[in-house]
C-alpha positions in Angstrom: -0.1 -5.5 4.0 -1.5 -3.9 0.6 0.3 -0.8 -0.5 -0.9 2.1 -2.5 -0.8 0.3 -5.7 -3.3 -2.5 -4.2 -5.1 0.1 -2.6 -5.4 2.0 -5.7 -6.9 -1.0 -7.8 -9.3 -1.9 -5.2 -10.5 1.4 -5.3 -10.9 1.6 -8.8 -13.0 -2.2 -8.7 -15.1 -0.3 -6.0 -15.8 3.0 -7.7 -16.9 0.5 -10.8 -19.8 -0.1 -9.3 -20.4 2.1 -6.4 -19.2 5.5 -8.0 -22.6 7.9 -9.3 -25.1 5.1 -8.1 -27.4 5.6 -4.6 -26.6 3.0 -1.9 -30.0 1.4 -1.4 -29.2 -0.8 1.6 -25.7 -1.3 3.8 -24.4 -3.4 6.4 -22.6 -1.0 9.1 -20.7 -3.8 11.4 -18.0 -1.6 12.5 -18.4 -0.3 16.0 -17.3 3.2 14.6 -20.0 3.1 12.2 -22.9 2.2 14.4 -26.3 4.1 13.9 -24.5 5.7 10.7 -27.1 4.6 8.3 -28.9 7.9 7.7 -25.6 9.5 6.4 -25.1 6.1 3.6 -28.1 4.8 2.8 -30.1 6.3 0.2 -27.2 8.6 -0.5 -24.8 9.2 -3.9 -21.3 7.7 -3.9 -19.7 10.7 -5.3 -16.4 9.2 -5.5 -13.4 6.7 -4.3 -9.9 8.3 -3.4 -6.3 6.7 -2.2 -4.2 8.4 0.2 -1.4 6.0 0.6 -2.9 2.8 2.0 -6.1 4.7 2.6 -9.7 4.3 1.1 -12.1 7.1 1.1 -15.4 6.3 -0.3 -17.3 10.2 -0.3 -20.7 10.4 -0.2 -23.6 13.2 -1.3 -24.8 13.4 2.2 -21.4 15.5 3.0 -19.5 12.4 4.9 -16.7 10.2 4.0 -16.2 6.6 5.0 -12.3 6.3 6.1 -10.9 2.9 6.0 -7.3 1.4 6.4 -6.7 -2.4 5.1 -3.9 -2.6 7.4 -2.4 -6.3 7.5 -5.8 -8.5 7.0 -8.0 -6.3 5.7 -9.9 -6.9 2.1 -12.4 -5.7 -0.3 -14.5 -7.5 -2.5 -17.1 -6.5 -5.5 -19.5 -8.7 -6.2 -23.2 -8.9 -8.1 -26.2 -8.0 -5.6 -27.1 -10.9 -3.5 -23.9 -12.9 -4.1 -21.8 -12.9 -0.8 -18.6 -14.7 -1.1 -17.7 -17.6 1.1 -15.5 -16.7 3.7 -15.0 -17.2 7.2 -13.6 -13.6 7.3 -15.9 -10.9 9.4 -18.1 -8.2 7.8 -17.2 -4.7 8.5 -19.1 -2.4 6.0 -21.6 -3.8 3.0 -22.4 -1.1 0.4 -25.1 -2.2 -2.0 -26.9 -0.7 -5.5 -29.4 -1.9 -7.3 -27.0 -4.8 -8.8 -23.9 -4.6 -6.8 -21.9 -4.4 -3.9 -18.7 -3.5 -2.6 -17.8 -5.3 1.1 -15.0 -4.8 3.1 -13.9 -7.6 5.9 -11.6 -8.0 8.4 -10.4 -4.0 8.6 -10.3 -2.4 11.8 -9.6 1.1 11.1 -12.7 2.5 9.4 -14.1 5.9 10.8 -17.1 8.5 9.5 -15.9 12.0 9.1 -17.5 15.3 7.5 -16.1 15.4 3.8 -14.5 18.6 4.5 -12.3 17.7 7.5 -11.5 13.9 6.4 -7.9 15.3 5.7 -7.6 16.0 9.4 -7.7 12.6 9.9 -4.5 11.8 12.2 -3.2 9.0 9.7 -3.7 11.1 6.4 -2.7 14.7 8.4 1.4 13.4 8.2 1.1 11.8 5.4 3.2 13.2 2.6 2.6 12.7 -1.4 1.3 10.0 -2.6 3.5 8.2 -4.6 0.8 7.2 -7.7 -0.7 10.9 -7.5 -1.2 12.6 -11.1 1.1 15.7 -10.0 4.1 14.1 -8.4 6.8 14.4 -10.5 10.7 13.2 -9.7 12.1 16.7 -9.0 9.9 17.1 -6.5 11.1 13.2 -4.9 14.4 14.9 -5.9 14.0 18.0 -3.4 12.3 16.0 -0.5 15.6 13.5 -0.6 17.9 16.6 -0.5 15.5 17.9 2.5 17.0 18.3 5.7 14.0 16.5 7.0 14.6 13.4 5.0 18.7 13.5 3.9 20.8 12.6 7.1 18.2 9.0 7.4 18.8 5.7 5.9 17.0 5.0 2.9 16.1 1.3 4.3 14.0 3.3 6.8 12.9 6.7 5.0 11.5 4.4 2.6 8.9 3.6 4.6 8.2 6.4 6.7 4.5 7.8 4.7 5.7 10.9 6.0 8.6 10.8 2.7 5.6 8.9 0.5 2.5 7.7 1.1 1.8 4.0 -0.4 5.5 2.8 -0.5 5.5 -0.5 1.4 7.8 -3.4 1.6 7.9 -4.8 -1.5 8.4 -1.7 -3.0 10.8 -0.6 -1.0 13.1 -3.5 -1.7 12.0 -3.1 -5.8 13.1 0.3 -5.9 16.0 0.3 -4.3 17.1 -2.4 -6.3 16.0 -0.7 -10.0 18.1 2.1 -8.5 20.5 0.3 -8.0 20.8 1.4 -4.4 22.4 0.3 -1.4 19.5 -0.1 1.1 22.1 1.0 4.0 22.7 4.7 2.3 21.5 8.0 3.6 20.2 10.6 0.2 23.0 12.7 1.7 25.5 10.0 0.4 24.0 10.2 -2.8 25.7 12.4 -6.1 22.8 14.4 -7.7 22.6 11.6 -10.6 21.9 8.7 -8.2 19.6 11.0 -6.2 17.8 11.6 -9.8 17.7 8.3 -10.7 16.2 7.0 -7.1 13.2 9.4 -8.0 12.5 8.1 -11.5 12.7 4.4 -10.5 10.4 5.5 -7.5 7.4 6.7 -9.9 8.0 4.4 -12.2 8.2 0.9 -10.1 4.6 2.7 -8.3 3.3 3.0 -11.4 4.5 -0.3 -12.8 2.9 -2.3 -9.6 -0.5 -0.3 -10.1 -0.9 -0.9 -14.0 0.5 -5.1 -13.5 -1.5 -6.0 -10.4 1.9 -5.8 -8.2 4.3 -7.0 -10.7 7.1 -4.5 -10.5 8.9 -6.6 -13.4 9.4 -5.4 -16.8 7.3 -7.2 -19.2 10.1 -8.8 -21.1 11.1 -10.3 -17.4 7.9 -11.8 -17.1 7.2 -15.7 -17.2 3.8 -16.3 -19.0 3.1 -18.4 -15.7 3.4 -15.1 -13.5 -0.1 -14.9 -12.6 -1.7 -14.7 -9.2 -2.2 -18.1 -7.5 0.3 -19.1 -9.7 2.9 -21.9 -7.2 5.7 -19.2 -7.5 4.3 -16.0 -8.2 5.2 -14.1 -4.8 8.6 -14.9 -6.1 8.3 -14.6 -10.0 6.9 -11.0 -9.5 9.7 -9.2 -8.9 13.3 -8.9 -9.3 14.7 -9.2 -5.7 11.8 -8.7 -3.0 11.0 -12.8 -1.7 14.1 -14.0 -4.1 16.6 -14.6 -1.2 19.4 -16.8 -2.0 18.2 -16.7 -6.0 20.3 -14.9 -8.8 20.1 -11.8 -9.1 18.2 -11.4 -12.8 20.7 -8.6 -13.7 24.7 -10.1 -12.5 24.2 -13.3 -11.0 24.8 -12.7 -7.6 23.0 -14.2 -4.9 20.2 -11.9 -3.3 20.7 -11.3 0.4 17.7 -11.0 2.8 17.9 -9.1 5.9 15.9 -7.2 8.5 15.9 -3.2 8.1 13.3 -0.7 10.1 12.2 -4.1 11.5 10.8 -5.0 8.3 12.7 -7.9 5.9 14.7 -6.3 2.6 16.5 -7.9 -0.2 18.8 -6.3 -2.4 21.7 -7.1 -4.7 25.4 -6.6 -2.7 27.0 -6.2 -6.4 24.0 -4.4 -8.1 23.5 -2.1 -5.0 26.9 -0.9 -4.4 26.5 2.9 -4.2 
């Protein structure tokens, strides 16, 4: 599944072309979407936005296009008139003058009024989003020391979008690790300093995935043959996360794989003592 760094990007690809320009024609496949067209077509796209895994594409008629990617789902920009090949199925086709934006293969996409999209069910529990402009690490650091959060094990608060919106598995797994976290811990286990320095590595390995495409690597880490496509790069990209039974990049020891919140997780057993 993409996380809100993936998300993020695809957003920005989309508001490229769609963003101040008047949707001249669409392709509305989505049951949920059906007989939509006089609220799209022939109106502004005023803007993309993120809320954790979430798309919303707002437009001047006063409505907002909700979508999810969930597990399969995809977007794809491309010049006017040149659909990719793929056996995937069409849910919504945006289309300008000279571009379009499609989405396949989602399944939750919904049309609300722009004012009440926040009452969505999904984005109404959802708590900040890890790559938004105001969060800051004291603020991580006060949600970790909440009553809500403290007494659960950061294995599973770290993927609850209730705690923060956008963290998936792959970051889960990086984050803990840069903090050099054990993936068992509760926050309430945690000194202040290690609480601190969960928060920083939080922001920073977000922001680090959304500027490198999903590489959560420092640069000097990087092989010049980590690129997408690449035979190893689901590996190559990060430090621990798909590296079970590798050394760790920082002591040596071999990462360990397991299955956490019913999701796999790799970490470090010497790096991710405390």
């Amino acid at each position: 599944m993409p996380e809100g760094p993936e998300i993020r990007r695809a957003a920005d690809a989309i508001a490229r072309v769609l963003e101040g320009r008047v949707i001249e024609s669409a392709e509305l496949c989505h049951p949920a979407l059906k007989g939509m067209q006089k609220h799209i077509v022939g109106h502004t796209v005023e803007g993309l936005e993120t809320r954790g895994k979430a798309l919303l594409t707002h437009f001047s008629s006063g409505k907002t296009v909700y979508s999810h990617n969930q597990l399969y789902g995809v977007w794809k920009v491309r010049k006017k008139g040149r659909m990719p090949r793929t056996n995937r199925a069409l849910r919504i086709g945006l289309h300008t003058k000279e571009n379009s934006a499609l989405l396949y293969s989602a399944t939750d996409i919904s049309l609300w009024d722009t004012v009440n999209v926040y009452q969505h069910p999904f984005l109404a529990r959802l708590g900040p989003d890890l790559l938004a402009n105001d969060l800051n690490a004291e603020t991580l650091v006060q949600r970790l020391l909440s009553s809500d959060f403290n007494n659960r094990r950061l294995a599973s608060l770290y993927l609850d979008q209730k705690f923060i919106a956008g963290v998936g598995n792959y970051l889960r797994s990086e984050i803990l690790f840069f903090a050099r976290v054990n993936p068992l811990l509760k926050p309430k286990e945690l000194d202040l300093s290690s609480k601190r320095k969960l928060a920083r590595n939080t922001l920073m390995i977000g922001q680090r995935s959304y500027r490198t495409n999903g590489v959560t690597l420092p640069a000097r880490l990087v092989s010049k043959n980590t690129k997408p496509g690449g035979r190893y790069y689901e590996r190559d990209r990060f430090a621990v996360f798909a590296r079970a039974g590798k050394p760790c990049r920082t002591c040596g020891t071999s990462v360990e794989k397991s299955v956490l919140a019913s999701r796999r997780i790799y970490w470090c057993p010497t790096c991710q003592r405390v």
